[in-house]
N, C-alpha and C positions, 0 to 999 in steps of 0.2 A: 646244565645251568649252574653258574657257581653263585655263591649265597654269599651276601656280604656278611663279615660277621656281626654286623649293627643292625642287624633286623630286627623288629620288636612285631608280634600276635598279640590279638587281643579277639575273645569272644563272644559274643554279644548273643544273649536269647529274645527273639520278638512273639508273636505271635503264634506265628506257623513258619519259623525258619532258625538254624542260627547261623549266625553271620560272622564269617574270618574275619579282619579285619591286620589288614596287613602294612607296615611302614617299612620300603624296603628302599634301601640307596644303593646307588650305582651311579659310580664316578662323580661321585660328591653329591649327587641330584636326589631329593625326596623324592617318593612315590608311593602314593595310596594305591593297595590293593584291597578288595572287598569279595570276597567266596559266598554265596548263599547256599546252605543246605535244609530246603526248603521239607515239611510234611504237611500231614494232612490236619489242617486246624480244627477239627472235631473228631479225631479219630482216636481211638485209644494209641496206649503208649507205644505199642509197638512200631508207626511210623516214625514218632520220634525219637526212638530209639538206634532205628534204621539212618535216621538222617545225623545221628551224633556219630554214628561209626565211620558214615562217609569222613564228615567232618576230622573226625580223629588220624583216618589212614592221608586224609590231605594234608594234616598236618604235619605227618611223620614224614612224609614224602618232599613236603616244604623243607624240612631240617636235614632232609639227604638218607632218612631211614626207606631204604628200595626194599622192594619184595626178591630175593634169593629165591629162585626153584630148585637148587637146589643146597640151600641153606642149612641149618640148623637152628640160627635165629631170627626168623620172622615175627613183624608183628601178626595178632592174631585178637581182633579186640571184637567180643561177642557176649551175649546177657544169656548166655545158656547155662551156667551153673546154680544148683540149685541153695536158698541161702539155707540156715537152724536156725530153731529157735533155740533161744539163749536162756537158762530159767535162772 
């Protein structure tokens, strides 16, 4: 899929989702696209967490950033390091 270079994201938090929000032209023509990355609305952070990562690898993937298997530079986007405290 080739990407026009006048495509504009935009992303939106609701509730229990967040939402791509996508204006993309092809051959002169607008077009709304809209992505849900839906969790669980009473759940700890962890579902939401889960669903910004989906949301972030669709982004990368919207802009042409592909997963290489045999790469060196992948994205790799995860809440596993641990933070300091700072005194």
């Amino acid at each position: 899929m080739k990407i026009s270079a006048d495509t504009e994201s935009r992303i939106v938090k609701i509730d229990n989702a967040f939402i791509l929000q996508r204006k993309e032209y092809f051959d002169e023509q607008e077009q709304n696209v809209e992505t849900s990355f839906s969790f669980e609305e009473d759940a700890d952070t962890t579902s939401m967490r889960e669903a910004f990562v989906r949301l972030v690898y669709a982004l990368a993937e919207h802009y042409g950033f592909t997963n290489d298997n045999y790469g060196e530079h992948n994205l790799d986007v995860n809440f596993n390091k641990k933070g300091r405290k700072v005194e």
